[in-house]
N, C-alpha and C positions, 0 to 999 in steps of 0.2 A: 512499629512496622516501618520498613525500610520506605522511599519513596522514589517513584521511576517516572522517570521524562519522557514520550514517545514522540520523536522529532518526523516528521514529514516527509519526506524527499519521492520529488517525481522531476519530470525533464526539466522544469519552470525552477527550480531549484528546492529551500529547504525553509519548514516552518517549524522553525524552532515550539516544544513545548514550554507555557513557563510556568504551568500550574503543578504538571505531573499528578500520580494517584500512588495512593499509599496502596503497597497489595504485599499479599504475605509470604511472595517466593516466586520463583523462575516458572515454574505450572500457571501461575497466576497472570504473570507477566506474559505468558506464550497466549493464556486466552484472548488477555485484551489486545494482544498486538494483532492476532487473529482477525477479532472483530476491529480495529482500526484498519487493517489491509483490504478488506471485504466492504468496507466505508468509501474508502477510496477509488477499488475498483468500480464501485458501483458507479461513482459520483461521475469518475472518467468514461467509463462506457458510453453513460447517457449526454455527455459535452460533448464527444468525440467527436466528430464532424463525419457525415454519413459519406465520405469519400474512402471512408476507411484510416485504419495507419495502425504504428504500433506503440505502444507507452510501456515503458518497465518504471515503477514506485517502488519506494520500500518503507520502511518503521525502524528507524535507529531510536534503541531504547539505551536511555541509561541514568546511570542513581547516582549520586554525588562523588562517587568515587571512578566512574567514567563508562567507555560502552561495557552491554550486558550484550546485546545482543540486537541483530538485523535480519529482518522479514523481507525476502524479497517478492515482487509478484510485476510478471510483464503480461501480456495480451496483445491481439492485433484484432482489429474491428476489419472485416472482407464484406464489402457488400457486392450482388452481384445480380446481371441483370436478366431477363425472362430471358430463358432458353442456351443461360452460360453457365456449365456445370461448376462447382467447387473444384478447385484442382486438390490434387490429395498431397499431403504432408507428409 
């Protein structure tokens, strides 16, 4: 089975993987990139700082022969105070 890298990359820059996981195709590789972006976002939500902002990350995967592919995922954290509506988007 082939074996793929999933590198890091948010605004702070990039973490290189150097273990990678052996997986058996591009479906396989989309789940875990999946569950790696969903890791991340989580991880940044709850650091964020409660003034709010916005973070885009993504998952550059790729197998010895170079990239396969990139996940992207942005967000913006709004906090907002008693009696100030959400403006709409």
């Amino acid at each position: 089975m082939p074996r793929f890298y999933f590198d890091l990359r948010d605004d702070n820059g990039i973490a290189p993987d150097e273990e990678g996981l052996e997986l058996s195709g591009l479906r396989a590789v989309q789940g875990e990139a999946a569950k790696s972006v969903a890791d991340m976002a989580r991880d940044a939500i709850i650091a964020a700082p409660a003034t709010g902002g916005r973070q885009k990350m993504a998952i550059d995967v790729r197998d010895d022969k170079g990239p396969v592919m990139r996940v992207t995922f942005a967000f913006a954290l709004e906090t907002f105070t008693p009696g100030s509506p959400p403006a709409d988007h």
